[in-house]
KELO-567029 format. One record per residue (C-alpha): residue number from 1; residue in three letters; x, y, z. Coordinates in pm, whole numbers, plus 32768, in hexadecimal, padded with zeros to 4 digits. Each point is the difference from the previous one (the first is absolute). Example, Ala and Ser with C-alpha at 12.3 -4.5 7.8 and 13.67 -1.06 7.14 Angstrom:
# KELO-567029
+-----+---------+------+------+------+
| num | residuo |    X |    Y |    Z |
+-----+---------+------+------+------+
|   1 |     ALA | 84CE | 7E3E | 830C |
|   2 |     SER | 8089 | 8158 | 7FBE |
+-----+---------+------+------+------+
# end
This chain:
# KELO-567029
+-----+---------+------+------+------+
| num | residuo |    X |    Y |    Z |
+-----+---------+------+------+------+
|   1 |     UNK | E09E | 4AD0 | 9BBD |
|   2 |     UNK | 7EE7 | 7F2E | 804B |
|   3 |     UNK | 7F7F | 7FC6 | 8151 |
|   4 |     UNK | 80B3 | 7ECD | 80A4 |
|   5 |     UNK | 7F34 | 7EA0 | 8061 |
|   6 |     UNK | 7FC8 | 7FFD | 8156 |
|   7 |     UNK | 8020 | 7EBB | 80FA |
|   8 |     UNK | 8028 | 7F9C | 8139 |
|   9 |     UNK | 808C | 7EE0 | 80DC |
|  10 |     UNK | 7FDC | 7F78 | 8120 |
|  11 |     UNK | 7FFA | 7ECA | 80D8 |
|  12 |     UNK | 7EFD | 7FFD | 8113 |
|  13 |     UNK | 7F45 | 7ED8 | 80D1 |
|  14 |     UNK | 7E9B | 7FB1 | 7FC8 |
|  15 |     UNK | 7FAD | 80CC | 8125 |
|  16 |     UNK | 808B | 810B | 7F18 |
|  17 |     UNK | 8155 | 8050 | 8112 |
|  18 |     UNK | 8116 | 8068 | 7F4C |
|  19 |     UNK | 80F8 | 809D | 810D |
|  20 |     UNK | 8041 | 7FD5 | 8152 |
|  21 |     UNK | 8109 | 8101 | 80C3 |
|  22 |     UNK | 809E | 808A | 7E90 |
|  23 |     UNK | 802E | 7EBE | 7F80 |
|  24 |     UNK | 7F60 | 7ED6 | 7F7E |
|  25 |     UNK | 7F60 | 7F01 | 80F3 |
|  26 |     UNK | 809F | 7E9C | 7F18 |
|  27 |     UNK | 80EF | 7FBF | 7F7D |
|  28 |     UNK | 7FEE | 7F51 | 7E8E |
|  29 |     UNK | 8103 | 801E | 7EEB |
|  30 |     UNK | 7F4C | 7F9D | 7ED2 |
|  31 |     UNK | 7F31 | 812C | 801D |
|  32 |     UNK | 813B | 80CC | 8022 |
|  33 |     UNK | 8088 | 7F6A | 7EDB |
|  34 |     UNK | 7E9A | 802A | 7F35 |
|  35 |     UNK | 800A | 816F | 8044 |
|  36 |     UNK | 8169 | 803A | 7F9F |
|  37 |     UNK | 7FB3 | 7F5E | 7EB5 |
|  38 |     UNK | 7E7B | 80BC | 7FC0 |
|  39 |     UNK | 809E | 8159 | 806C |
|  40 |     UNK | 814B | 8004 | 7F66 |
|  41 |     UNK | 808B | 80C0 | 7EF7 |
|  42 |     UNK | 7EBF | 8117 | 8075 |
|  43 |     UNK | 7FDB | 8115 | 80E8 |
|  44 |     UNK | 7F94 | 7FA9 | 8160 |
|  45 |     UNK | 7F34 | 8116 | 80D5 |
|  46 |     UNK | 7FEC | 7FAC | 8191 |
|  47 |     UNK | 7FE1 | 80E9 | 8149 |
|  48 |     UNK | 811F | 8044 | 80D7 |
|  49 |     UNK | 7FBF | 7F10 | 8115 |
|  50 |     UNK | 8002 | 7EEA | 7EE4 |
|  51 |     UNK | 8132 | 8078 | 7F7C |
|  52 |     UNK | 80AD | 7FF0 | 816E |
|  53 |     UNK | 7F5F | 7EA6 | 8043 |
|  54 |     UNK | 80F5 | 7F66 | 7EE9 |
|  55 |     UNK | 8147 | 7FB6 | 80AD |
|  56 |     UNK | 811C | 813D | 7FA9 |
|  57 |     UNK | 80B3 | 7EC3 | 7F16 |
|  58 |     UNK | 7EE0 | 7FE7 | 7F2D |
|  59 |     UNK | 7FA6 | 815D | 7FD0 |
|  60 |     UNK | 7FB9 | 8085 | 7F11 |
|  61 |     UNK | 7F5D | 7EB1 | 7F49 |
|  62 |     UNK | 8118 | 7FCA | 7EB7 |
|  63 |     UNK | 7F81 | 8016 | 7EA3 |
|  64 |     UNK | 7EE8 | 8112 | 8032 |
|  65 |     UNK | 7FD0 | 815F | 805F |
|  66 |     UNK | 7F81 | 8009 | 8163 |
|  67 |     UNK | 7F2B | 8131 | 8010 |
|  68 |     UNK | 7FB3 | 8055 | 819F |
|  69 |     UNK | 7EF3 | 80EE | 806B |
|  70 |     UNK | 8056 | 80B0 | 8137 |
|  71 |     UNK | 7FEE | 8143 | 80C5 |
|  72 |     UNK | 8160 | 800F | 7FCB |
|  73 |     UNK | 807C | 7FC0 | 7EC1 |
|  74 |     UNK | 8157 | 80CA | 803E |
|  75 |     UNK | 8055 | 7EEE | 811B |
|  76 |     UNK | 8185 | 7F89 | 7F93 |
|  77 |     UNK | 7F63 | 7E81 | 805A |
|  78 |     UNK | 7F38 | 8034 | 7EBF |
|  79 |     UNK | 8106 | 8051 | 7F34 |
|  80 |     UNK | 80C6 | 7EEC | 7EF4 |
|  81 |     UNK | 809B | 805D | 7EB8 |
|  82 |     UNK | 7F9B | 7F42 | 7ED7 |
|  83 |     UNK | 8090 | 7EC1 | 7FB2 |
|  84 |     UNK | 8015 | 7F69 | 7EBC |
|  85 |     UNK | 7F08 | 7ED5 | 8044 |
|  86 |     UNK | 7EF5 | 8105 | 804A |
|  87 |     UNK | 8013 | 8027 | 8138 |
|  88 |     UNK | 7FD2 | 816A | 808C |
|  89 |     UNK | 7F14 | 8092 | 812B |
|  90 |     UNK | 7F39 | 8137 | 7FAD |
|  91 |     UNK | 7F39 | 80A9 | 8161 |
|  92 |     UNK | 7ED5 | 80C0 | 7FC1 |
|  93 |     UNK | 7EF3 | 80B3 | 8104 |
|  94 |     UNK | 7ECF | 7F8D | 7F4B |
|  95 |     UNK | 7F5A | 7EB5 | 7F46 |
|  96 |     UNK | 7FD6 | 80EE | 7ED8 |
|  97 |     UNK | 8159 | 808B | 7FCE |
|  98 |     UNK | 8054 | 7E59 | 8043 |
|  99 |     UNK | 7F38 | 7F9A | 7EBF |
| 100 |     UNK | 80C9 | 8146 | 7F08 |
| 101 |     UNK | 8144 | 7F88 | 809F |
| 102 |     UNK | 7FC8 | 7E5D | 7FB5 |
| 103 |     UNK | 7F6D | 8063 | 7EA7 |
| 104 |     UNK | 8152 | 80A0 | 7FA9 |
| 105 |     UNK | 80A7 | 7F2D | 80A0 |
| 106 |     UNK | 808A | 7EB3 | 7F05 |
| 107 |     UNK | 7EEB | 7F03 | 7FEE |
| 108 |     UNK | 7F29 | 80E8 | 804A |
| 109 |     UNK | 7EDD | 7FA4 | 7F25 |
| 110 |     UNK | 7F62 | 7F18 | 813F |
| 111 |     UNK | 8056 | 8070 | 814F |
| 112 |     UNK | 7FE6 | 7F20 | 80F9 |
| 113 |     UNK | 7F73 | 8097 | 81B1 |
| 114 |     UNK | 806F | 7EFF | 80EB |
| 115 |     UNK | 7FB0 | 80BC | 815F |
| 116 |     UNK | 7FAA | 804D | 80CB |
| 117 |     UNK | 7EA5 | 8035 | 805F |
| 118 |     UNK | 7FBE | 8146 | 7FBE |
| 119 |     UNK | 80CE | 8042 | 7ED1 |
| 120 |     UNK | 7F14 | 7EB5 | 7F99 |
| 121 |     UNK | 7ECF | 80D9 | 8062 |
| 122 |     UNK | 8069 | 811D | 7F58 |
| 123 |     UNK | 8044 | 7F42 | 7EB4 |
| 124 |     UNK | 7EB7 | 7F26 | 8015 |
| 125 |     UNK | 7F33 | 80E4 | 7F43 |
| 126 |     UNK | 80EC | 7FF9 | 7EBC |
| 127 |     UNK | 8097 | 7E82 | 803B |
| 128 |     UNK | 7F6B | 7F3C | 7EC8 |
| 129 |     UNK | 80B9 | 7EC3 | 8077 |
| 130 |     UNK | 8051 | 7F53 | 8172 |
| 131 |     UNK | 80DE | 7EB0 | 8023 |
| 132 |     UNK | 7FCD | 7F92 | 816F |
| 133 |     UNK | 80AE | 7EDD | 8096 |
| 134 |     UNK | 7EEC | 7F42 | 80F6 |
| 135 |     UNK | 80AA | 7F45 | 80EC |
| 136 |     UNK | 7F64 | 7F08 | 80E7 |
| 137 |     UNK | 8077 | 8083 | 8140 |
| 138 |     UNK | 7F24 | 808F | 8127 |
| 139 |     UNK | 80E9 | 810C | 8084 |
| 140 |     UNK | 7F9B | 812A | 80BB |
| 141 |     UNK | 808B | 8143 | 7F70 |
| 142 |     UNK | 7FE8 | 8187 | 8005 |
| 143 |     UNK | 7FEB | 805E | 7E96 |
| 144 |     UNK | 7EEA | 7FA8 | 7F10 |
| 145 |     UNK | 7FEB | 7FD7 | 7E82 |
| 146 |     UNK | 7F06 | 808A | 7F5B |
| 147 |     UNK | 7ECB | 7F4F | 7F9F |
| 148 |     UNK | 7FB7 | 7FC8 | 7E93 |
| 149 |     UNK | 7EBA | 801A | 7FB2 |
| 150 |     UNK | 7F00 | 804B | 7EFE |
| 151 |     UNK | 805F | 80A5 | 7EF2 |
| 152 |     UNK | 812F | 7F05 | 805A |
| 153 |     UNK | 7FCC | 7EA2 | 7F6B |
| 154 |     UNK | 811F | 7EC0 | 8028 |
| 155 |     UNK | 8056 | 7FBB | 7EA6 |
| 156 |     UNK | 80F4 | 7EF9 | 8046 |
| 157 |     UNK | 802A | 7F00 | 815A |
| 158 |     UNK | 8173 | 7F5F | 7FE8 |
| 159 |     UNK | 8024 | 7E9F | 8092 |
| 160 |     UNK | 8031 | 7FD3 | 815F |
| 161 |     UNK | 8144 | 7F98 | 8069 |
| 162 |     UNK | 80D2 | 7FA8 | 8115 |
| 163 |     UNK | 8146 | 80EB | 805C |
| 164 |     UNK | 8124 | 7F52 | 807D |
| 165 |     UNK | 7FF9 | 8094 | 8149 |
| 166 |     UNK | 7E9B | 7F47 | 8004 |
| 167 |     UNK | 7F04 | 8126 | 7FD7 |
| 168 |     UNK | 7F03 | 7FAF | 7F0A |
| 169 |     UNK | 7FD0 | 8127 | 7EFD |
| 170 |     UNK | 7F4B | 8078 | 7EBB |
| 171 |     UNK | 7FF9 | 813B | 7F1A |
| 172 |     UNK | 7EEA | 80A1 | 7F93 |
| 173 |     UNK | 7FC8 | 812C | 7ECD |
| 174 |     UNK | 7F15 | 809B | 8019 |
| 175 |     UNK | 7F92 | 8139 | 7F19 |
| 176 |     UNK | 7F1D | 812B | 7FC8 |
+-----+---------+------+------+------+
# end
């Protein structure tokens, strides 16, 4: 089997804030919607604390295996049987056991980390790919993304627009 693609996503502001108190510090449903469509049908890898900041009626996230690294992988809240759209929850203890479970996992060619901040750091060093939502917000917060820079480069800047709950927002790809 050959080693999955490996990506990452995240929305952050400028400032590079992308948490505040387990969740996330705005509130804009287009990027919602732009991540259900760019990670579906694929393997997502996050930390525990991400997994718990999704409310209990959206866990686990439909149409993909939800792989969550934790210290306790035999906790019953991390638990789900398969469904047929996909949707199943593996728990692991470690980012590398996370990347052999998503790779045989279905759609597990390109495995997508979505947080949090230290699964990201652990994964930076093999990520090829990053999409990162910017949006124009100055909003304190307690959890950082990671900075992308050289040998990162942005390959692509998408057009800004303007969210209906008025937040002005962009994505960026960038690759390595």
């Amino acid at each position: 089997m050959p080693a999955p693609r490996l990506s990452a996503i995240w929305a952050q502001t400028p400032d590079g804030v992308m948490g505040r108190d387990g969740g996330m510090p705005w509130h804009l449903p287009e990027d919602l919607a732009h991540f259900k469509a760019t990670t579906q049908g694929h393997p997502v890898l996050m930390g525990r604390r991400t997994w718990e900041s999704f409310p209990e009626r959206f866990r686990p996230l439909p149409g993909r295996t939800n792989v969550v690294v934790t210290s306790r992988p035999e906790d019953p809240g991390l638990q789900a049987d398969p469904r047929e759209d996909g949707t199943a929850v593996i728990a692991v203890s470690s980012w590398r056991e996370a990347v052999r479970a998503g790779a045989e996992a279905p759609g597990g060619e390109h495995l997508w980390v979505i947080g949090g901040a230290r699964l990201l750091e652990d994964a930076m060093p093999e990520l090829e790919h990053a999409v990162v939502t910017v949006i124009e917000i100055d909003e304190p917060g307690d959890t950082r993304a990671p900075r992308l820079e050289t040998p990162w480069r942005l390959e692509r800047r998408g057009e800004d627009r303007l969210s209906r709950t008025g937040l002005r927002w962009h994505v960026e790809h960038w690759r390595r």
